[in-house]
N, C-alpha and C positions, 0 to 999 in steps of 0.2 A: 224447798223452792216455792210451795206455794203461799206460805209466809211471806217473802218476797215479792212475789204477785200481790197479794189481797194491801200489805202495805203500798205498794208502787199506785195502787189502783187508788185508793184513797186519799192519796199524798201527788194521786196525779197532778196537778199542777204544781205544786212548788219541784216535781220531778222534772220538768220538763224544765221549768224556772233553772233547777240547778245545772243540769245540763247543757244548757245557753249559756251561763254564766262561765263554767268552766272551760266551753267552747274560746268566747269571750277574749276572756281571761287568759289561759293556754297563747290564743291569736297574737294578743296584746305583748305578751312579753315574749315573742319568737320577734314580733318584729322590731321590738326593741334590742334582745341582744343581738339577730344577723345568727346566720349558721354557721358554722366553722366546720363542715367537713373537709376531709383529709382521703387523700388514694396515693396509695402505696402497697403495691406488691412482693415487696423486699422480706424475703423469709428470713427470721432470725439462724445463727448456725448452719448456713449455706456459704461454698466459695464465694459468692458475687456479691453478698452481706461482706464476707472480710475485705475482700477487694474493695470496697465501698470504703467500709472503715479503714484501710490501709490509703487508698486516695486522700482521704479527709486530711490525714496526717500531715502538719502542719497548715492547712490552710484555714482564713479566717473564719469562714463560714458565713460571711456576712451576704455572700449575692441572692438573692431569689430565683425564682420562676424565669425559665427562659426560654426565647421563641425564634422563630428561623421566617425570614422573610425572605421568599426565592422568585427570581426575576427569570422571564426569559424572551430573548427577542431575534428574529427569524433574521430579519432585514441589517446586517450592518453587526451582528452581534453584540454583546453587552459592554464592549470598549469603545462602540461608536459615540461619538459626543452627541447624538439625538437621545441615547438609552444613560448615557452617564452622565449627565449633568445633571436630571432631573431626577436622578437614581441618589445622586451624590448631595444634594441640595434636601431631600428627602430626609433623607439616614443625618445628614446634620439635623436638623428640624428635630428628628425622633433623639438624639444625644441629647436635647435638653427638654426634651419632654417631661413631665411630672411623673414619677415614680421609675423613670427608667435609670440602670447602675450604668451600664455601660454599653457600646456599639462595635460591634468588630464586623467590621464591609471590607469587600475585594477590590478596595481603589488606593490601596495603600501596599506598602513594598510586602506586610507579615501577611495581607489577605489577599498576596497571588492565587495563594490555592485554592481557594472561593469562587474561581472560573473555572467552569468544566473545560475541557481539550478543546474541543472544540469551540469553545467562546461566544456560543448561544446562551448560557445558562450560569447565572451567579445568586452567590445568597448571603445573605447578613445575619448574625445574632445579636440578637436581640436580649439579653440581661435585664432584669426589673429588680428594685430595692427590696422585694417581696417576694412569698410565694404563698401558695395554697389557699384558702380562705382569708387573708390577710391583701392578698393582691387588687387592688382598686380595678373592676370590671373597664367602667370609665377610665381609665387612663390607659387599659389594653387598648379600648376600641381607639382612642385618639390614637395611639401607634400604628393602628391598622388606618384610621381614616391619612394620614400623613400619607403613610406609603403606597396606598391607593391614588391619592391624585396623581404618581408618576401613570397611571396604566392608562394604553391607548390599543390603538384597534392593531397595530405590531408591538406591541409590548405587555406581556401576562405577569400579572404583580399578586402572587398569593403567598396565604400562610400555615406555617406547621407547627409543629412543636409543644411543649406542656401547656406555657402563657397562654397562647394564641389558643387555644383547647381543637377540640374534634371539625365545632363546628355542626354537631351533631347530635339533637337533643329529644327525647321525648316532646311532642306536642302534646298539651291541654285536650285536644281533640280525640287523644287515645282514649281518655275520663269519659268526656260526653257522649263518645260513641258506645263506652261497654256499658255506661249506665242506660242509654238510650236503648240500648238494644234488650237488654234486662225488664227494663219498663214496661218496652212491646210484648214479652214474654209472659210477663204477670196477668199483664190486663185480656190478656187471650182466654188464659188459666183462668185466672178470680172474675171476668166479668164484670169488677168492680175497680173503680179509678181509687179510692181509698185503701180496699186490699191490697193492690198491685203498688203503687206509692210507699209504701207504712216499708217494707223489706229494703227500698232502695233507701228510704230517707234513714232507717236506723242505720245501714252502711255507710252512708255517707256521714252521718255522725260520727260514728264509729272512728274514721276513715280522719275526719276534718281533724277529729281529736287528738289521734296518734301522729299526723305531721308536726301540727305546732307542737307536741309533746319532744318529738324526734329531732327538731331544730336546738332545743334544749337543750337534749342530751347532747346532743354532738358538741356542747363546749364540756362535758363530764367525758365523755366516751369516745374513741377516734372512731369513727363512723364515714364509711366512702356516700360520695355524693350520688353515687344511685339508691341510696336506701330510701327517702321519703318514694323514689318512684315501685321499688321492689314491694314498700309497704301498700303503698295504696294498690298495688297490682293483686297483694293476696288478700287486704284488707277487702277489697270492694267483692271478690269472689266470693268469701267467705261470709261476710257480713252481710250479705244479701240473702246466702243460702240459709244461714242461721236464723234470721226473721223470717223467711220464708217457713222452715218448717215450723217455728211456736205460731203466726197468722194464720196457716193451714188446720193448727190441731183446734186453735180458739175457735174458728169459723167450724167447727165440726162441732163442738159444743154449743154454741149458738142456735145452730140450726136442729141439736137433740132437746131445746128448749133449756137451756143452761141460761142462769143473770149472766150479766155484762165480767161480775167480780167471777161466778163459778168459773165461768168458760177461761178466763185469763188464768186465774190460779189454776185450772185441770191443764190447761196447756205448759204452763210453766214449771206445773210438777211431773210431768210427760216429756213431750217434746224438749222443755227448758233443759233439761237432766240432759239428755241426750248433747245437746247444744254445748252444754257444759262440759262433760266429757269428752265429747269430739276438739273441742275450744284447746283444750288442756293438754289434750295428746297432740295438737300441732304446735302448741309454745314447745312441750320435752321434744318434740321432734327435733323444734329449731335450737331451742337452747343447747341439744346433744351436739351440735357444732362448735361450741365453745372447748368442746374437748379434744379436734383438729389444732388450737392452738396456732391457728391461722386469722393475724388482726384483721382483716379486712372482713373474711368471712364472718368473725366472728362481731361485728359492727353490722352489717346486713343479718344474721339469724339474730340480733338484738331488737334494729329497728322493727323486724317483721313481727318477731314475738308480743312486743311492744302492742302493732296493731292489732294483731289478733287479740286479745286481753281487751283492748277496749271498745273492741269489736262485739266481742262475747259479751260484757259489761251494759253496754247498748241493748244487746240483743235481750238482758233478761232486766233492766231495771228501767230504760226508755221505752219501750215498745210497748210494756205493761199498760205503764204510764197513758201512752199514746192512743191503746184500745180503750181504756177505759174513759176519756174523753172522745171519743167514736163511736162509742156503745155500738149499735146494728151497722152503721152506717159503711161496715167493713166487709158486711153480704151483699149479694147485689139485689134488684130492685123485686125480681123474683121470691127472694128465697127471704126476703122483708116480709112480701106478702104472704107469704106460707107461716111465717113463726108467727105473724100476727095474726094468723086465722086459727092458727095452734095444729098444724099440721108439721110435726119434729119427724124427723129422721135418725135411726141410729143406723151403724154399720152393720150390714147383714152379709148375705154369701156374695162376694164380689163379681161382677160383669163387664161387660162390654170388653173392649177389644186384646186391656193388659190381662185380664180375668183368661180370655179364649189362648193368649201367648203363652202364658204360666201352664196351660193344661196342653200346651203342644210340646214346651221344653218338658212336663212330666212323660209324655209319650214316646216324648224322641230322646232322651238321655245321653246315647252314646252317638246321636248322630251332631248334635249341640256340641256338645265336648268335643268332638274330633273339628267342624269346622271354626268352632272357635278359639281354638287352640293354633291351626292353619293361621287364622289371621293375625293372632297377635305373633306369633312366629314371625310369620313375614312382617308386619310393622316393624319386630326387634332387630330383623338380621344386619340391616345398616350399622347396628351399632357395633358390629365385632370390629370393625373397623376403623371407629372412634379416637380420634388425633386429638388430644388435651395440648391446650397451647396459649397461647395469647393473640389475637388478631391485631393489626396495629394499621398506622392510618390507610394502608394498602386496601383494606377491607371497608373504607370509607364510602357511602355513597357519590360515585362519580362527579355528581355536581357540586360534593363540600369544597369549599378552601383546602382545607388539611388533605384530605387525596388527590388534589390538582400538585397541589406542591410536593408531595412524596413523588409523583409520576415524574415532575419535571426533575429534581434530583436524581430519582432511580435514572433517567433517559440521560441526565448529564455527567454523573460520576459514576454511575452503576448500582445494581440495587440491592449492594451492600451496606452504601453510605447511608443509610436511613437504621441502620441496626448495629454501628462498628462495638466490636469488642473490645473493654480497657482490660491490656494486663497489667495486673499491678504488681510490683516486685519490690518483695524486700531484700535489698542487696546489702548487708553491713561493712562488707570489707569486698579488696580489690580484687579479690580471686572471685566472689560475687558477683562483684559490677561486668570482670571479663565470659564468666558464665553467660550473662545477662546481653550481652553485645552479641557474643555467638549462636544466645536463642532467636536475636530479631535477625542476624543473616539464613539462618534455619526457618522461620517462618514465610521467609517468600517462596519458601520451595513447595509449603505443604500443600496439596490439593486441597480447589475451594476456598483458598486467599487470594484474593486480587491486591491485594497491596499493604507495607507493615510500613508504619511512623511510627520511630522511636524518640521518644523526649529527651533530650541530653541534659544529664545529671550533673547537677549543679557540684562544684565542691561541699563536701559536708554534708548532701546529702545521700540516705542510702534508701530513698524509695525513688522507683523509676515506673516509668508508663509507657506501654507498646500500645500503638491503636490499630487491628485487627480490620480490615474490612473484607469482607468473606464474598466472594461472587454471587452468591444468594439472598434473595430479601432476608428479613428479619423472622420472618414468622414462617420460613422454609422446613421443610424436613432438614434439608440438608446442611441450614446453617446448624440447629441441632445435634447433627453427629460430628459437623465440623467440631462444636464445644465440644462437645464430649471426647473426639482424638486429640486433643489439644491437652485434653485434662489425664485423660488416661493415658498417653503414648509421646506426644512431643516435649511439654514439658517436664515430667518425670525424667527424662532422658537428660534434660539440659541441668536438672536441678541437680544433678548425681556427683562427686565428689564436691561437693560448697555446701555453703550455708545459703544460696539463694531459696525464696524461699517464690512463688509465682501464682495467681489467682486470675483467674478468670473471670470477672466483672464486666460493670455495663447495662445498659436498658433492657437490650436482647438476651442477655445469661441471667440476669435476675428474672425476666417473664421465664426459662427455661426451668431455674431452679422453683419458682413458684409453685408451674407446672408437673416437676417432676416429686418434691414433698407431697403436694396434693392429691397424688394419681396414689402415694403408698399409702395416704390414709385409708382411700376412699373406702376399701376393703374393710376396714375394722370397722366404719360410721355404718355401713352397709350391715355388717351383721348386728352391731348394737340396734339400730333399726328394726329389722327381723325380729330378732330376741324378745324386745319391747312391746313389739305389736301379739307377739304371742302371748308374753303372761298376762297380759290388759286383755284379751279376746277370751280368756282362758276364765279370768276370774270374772268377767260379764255374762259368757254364755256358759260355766262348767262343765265344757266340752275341753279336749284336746286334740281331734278331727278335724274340727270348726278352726281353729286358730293356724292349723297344721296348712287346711287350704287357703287361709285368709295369707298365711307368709307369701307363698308360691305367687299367689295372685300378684300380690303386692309386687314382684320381682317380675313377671310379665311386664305388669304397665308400667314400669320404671323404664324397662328395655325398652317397650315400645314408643313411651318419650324421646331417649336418649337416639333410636334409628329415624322417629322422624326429625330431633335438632342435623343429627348428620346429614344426613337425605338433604335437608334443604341447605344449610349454614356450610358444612364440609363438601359437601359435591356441587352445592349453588343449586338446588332443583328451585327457583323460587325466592331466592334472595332478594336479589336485584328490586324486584317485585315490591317487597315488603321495604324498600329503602333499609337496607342494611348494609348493601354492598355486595362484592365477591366473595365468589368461596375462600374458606378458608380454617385455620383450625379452630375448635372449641374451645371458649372458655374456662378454663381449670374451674372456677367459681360452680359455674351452672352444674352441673350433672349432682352436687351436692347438694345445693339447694331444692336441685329438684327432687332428689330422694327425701329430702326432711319436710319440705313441701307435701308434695303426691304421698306421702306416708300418711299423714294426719286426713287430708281429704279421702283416702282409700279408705280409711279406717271409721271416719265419719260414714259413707254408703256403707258399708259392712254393718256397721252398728245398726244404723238404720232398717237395716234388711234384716238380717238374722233375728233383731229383737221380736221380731213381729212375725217371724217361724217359732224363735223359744216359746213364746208369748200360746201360740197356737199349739205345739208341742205339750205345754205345762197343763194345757186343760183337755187333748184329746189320746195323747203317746202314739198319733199316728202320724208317721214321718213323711206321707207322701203328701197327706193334705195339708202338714203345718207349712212345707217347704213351697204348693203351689198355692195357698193364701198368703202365707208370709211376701210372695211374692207377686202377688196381684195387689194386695193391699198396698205399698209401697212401690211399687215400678213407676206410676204415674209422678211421685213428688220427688224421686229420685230421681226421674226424665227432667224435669223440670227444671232443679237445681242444677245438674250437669251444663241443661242448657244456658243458663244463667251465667254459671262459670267459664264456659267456652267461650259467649259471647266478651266478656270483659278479659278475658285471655286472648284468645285473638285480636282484640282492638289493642289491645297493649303490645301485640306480634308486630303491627304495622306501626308504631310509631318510631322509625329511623334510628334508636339506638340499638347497638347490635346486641350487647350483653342481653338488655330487656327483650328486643324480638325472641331472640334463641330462648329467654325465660318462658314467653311467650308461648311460644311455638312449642315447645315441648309441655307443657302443662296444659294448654287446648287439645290438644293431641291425647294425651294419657289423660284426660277428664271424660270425655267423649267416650275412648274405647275402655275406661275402667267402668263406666254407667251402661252402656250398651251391650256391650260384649261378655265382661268380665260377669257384672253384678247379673245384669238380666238374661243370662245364658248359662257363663260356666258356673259359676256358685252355684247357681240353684239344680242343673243338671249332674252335676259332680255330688249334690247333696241327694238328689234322685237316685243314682247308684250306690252309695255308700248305704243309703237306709240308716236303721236304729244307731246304728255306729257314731253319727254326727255328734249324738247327746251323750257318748260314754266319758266316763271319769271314775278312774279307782277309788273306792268309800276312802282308802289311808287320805288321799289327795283332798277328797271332795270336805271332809272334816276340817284340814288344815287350813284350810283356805278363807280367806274373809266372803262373807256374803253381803253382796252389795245390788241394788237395781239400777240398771241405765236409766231403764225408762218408765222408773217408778209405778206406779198404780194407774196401769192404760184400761180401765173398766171402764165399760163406755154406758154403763147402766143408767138413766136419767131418773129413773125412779116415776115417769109419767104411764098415764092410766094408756092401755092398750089400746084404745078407741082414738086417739090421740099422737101415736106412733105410727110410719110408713117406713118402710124397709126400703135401706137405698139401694136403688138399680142402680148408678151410676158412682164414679168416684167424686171424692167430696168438692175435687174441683168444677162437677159440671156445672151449666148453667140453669137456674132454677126458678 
């Protein structure tokens, strides 16, 4: 690594040069080919996959994206000539709109049923020649601005459905507040506008690279359109904390009287190392998702991977770069004055307040452990009661389009019509078809159906569709066990002497099967996880104690992410708040991500921490004081980074998408109590008990095993004359 430094440092400008240009470059041809991402929850080898595939059957495939525009009017209902002429006048307009296939409205004899009973509330579909990244933004909006001019102050003209989208997006301002607030963080720490700057600008590098890179991909790789947000949410965490700690180790070589090149190269062979390795174990974390065999998933652990790699990239080939055209100018105005009066500093017996912490968690061991154990407990216990599901526009902030128009549906037909279930039936012969008739008279009896339309079967044809609407929203418990008695008990019964053959399909049973493959994975990614994090912890620190407690850990803050997404997303403590909407259930997606996520980040504080106990351990064999140096030494740049990442977690919690808030909010959450709780209490007090134990490993083991350094050769020896050196009182971030 330090080759890499002393070249970066040398090559400083044309490094900097290259990395603009690739910026650049990257920019230039995202915005020439347009993104093409894709969202599709459709799990291969699932009823609602065949169902799907069995629908398709015979049809052209040719319509696109399609949207639902719903009317509703108090005064005179939706048959009064004040709401339907201008309704009707409208929806023609929008028939020869550009890009639109077709119009089906309820002022024709087939779209009677498009009027709720009552005759307040009606709705159109909307068909477009296109779908998915293909679909011309511009000619939605024109559909929406058309049927917009029908709305007056008695008549409510919204929209739903795939075309028309959420409605509901990540703001810009999610970016400028977590970097903003990261900023404020540094410049408290560093004292210095250059220090504090150099960590956000490589992330943001980092960060800028991996979008345009991700735009890219996504015409190579089916990639859902939350990924460049997902990416920049963990890029900007990471990538900040990454430069943070090689800036922190450089500025400690500086100030022991190190050149411009030593101080970057000892940082880079130090810290860098670390940075690398921590880098490395969150790409395997996320890449370990490709093994779920879930597309969507497996397009978000791609794009994240993606940014992390060129995050880490940044962090050890731009930042070098970037010191070395800084030289001092990355100390603050203090600690200038001191190198240039030749008054250096190396690290001595640590002080002030983390120093006084560390020597309280050694005194008090089992009092540490017991309440920090209590706490993350109670953080987790929400999660035993964790509902994996899909939210749908129910869960919409109040004020979007797409949840005005679900409400008005649900209130007009019932709040099944927002979730109907397609059966699909292969019927080949007549004793089939008559099966198939006596399952849709059977269907209206079952509990929790509000009503069954069957499609009459054409001659020669032998696939048939029942449409299902279940008294429940979509995203209910209850429409869930509805599917499920349907699959395991009604229809078995009806399919029994024939060859009928019945599938449960649909929007609502594909989010259920998604849901219910993803829930049996999560168990096996969860121990690959574990597993992972042990033999990596194992062959770093030549413990098997150390990796033993690092797992457990690991499995607290996971929990205690996953109780605080319930707590607020599942019971609403706090939703609304954050512009997400109502309660509701969990994303199948998240609790993975977050395990592969929170793995790598845990695993990064642990390296950190433990190195710099081995480190103290390797030169005294006494376990009390490696464990409360190891931890005064580090508590401070581990406070720091946490804080960093919570701030840009959190501000990604408040920007209006649900999937990203709940990302949000659960990885603010487990950042905070994994750095506060976890690292700066139970590790090190659990290592306080244990004693000599931490560093045991059987010689058969300890032979076999590769020998490798995280964090390379941290000697902090400057080689200057005694008269010349001052022993630091304070951590290397005070002011000076």
């Amino acid at each position: 690594m330090s080759t890499i430094a002393r070249w970066c440092h040398a090559h400083r400008l044309a490094v900097v040069l290259l990395w603009l240009g690739l910026i650049v470059g990257l920019g230039a041809g995202a915005m020439a080919a347009g993104s093409a991402y894709t969202n599709s929850t459709t799990m291969p080898n699932t009823e609602s996959s065949t169902a799907l595939n069995l629908m398709s059957k015979g049809s052209s495939g040719t319509s696109g994206d399609s949207g639902t525009i719903v009317w509703k009017a108090e005064d005179g209902g939706v048959r009064s000539a004040a709401v339907k002429q201008p309704m009707s006048e409208a929806l023609a307009k929008i028939a020869d709109a550009p890009g639109v296939a077709s119009v089906s409205g309820p002022y024709t004899p087939q779209g009677a049923a498009q009027i709720s009973k009552d005759g307040h509330t009606a709705y159109a579909t909307v068909v477009f020649d296109k779908g998915g990244a293909d679909l011309s933004k511009s000619d939605v909006k024109h559909v929406e601005d058309l049927a917009s001019q029908a709305r007056t102050s008695t008549l409510e003209v919204e929209f739903g459905g795939t075309a028309f989208g959420t409605g509901v997006s990540v703001s810009e301002l999610s970016e400028i507040i977590g970097i903003g607030a990261a900023l404020v963080v540094l410049l408290l720490m560093f004292r210095s506008v250059w220090a504090a700057a150099l960590p956000v600008l490589t992330g943001v590098a980092g960060v800028g690279t991996a979008l345009f890179a991700t735009i890219l991909l996504s015409h190579a790789v089916s990639l859902p359109d939350t990924t460049p947000t997902m990416g920049a949410l963990i890029g900007l965490g990471v990538g900040i904390d990454y430069a943070l700690f090689i800036v922190h180790r450089h500025r400690r070589g500086l100030m022991a009287g190190m050149s411009v090149a030593e101080a970057s190269a000892k940082a880079l062979n130090t810290s860098g190392r670390a940075v690398v390795f921590a880098g490395l174990t969150v790409v395997v974390a996320l890449l370990g998702m490709l093994t779920l065999g879930v597309g969507i998933l497996s397009g978000m652990a791609l794009g994240a991977a993606l940014t992390v790699v060129l995050t880490v990239l940044a962090a050890v080939t731009l930042l070098p770069a970037i010191l070395g055209l800084l030289g001092h100018r990355v100390l603050s105005r203090r600690q200038r004055r001191d190198v240039a009066a030749g008054r250096f500093t190396v690290p001595g017996e640590p002080k002030g307040r983390w120093a006084r912490w560390s020597g309280l968690v050694q005194r008090r061991p089992k009092m540490m452990v017991a309440v920090s154990v209590v706490v993350m407990a109670a953080m987790a216990l929400p999660a035993l009661s964790i509902r994996l599901g899909s939210a749908d526009a129910g869960n919409n902030p109040a004020s979007s389009s797409s949840r005005q128009a679900y409400d008005m549906l649900a209130d007009g037909f019932g709040p099944g019509f927002n979730g109907p279930l397609l059966l699909a039936a292969d019927a080949p012969d007549a004793q089939a078809k008559a099966h198939l008739t006596d399952l849709a008279d059977e269907l209206k009896t079952v509990d929790g159906v509000a009503s069954v339309t069957a499609v009459p079967m054409q001659q020669g044809q032998d696939v048939g569709i029942i449409t299902v609407l279940p008294d429940s929203s979509p995203q209910s418990e209850a429409t869930t066990d509805l599917i499920d008695h349907l699959r395991d008990d009604v229809i078995p019964t009806a399919e029994e002497g024939s060859d009928l053959q019945v599938y449960v399909g649909g929007v609502t049973a594909s989010n259920a099967d998604f849901a219910s493959v993803l829930t049996s994975k999560i168990p096996l990614f969860l121990g690959l996880i574990v597993a992972l994090g042990f033999v990596l912890l194992t062959l770093a620190f030549r413990s098997l104690l150390i990796p033993a407690i690092g797992a457990v850990m690991n499995l607290l803050t996971m929990g205690a992410a996953f109780g605080a997404i319930v707590l607020v997303f599942q019971h609403g403590f706090g939703s609304d708040l954050l512009g997400a909407g109502s309660a509701g259930p969990i994303e199948a997606v998240v609790p993975v991500l977050i395990v592969g996520v929170m793995f790598g980040l845990s695993m990064d504080y642990q390296v950190f921490l433990v190195s710099r106990m081995h480190e103290e351990w390797s030169h005294t064999r006494d376990n009390r004081r490696s464990v409360r140096i190891g931890q005064a030494d580090t508590a401070l740049v581990i406070a720091v980074a946490a804080t960093i990442m919570f701030c840009v977690f959190a501000a990604f919690a408040g920007g209006g998408m649900r999937l990203i808030a709940e990302f949000g909010v659960g990885l603010a959450a487990a950042v905070v109590l994994d750095a506060f709780v976890v690292r700066m209490v139970l590790v090190p007090a659990l290592m306080h008990l244990t004693g000599n134990a931490n560093w045991w490993l059987p010689r058969w083991l300890d032979r076999r095993m590769p020998h490798f350094s995280v964090e390379g050769d941290s000697s902090t020896d400057t080689g200057l004359p005694a008269q010349h050196v001052t022993r630091e009182k304070e951590d290397a971030f005070s002011p000076r």
